[in-house]
N, C-alpha and C positions, 0 to 999 in steps of 0.2 A: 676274421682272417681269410674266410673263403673269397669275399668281396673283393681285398686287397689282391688274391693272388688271381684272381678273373681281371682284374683289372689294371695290374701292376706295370705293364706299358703304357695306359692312358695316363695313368696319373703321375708314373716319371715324362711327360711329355707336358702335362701341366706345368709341374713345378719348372721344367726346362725353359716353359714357356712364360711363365711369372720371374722369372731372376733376368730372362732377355728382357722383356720391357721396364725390368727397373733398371737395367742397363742403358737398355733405350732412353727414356729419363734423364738418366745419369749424363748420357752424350748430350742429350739437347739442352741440358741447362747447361754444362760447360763448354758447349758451341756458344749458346746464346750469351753468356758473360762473356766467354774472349774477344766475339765480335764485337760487343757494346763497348769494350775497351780501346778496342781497333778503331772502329767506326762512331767517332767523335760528334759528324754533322749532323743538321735539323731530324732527319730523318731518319737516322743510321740505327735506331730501334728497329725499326721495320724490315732495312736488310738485315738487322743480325737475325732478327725471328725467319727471313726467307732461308738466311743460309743454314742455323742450324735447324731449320727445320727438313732441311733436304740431306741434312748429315745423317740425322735422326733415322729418316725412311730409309735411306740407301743403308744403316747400319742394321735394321732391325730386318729387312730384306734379308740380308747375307745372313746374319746371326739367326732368323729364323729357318732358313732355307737349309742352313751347315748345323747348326746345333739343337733348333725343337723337333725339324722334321724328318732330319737327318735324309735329305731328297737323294742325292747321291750314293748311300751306302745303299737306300732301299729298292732305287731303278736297279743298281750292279746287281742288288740277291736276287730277285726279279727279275731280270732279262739277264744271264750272264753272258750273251753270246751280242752283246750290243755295246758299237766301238764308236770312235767317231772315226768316221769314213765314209764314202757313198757309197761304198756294197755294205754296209750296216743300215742303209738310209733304205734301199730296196727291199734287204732279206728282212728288214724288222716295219716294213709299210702300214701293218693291218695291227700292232703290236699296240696295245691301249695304251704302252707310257712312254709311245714314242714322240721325244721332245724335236726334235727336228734339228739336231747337232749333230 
């Protein structure tokens, strides 16, 4: 029990991070069927595999960024005095998790 409670935010960030890539998964094969259904010609496997494979990244990007790493809530507790604006781009210059928004 001591492990789990030392550790208990790594390891709900794990499982967070194992249900987004079967999510992930989940998207690319149902990109890759709908497009192979769509895209009939000689070659139309290969776009299906480009397009959902771009579905895939761009979903597991946002899905990891909003739900494993939670970036957003963590900058806000973090810096709470950082906005978007250019006098937050000056007063927060030297600040380590300043994303340049």
């Amino acid at each position: 029990m001591k492990f789990y409670d030392r550790h208990k935010d790594r390891i709900r960030e794990i499982i967070r991070y194992v249900i987004v890539g079967v999510a992930t998964t989940v998207v690319s094969i149902g990109v890759y069927w709908l497009c192979n259904k769509i895209f009939t010609f000689r070659y139309g496997y290969a776009v299906s595999n480009a397009v959902s494979w771009i579905a895939a990244v761009t979903f597991a990007f946002f899905a990891n960024r909003k739900i494993v790493f939670r970036f957003l809530q963590d900058c806000q507790k973090q810096c709470p005095g950082m906005t978007r604006g250019s006098d937050s781009r000056r007063k927060n210059a030297a600040h380590p998790l300043r994303i340049g928004v």
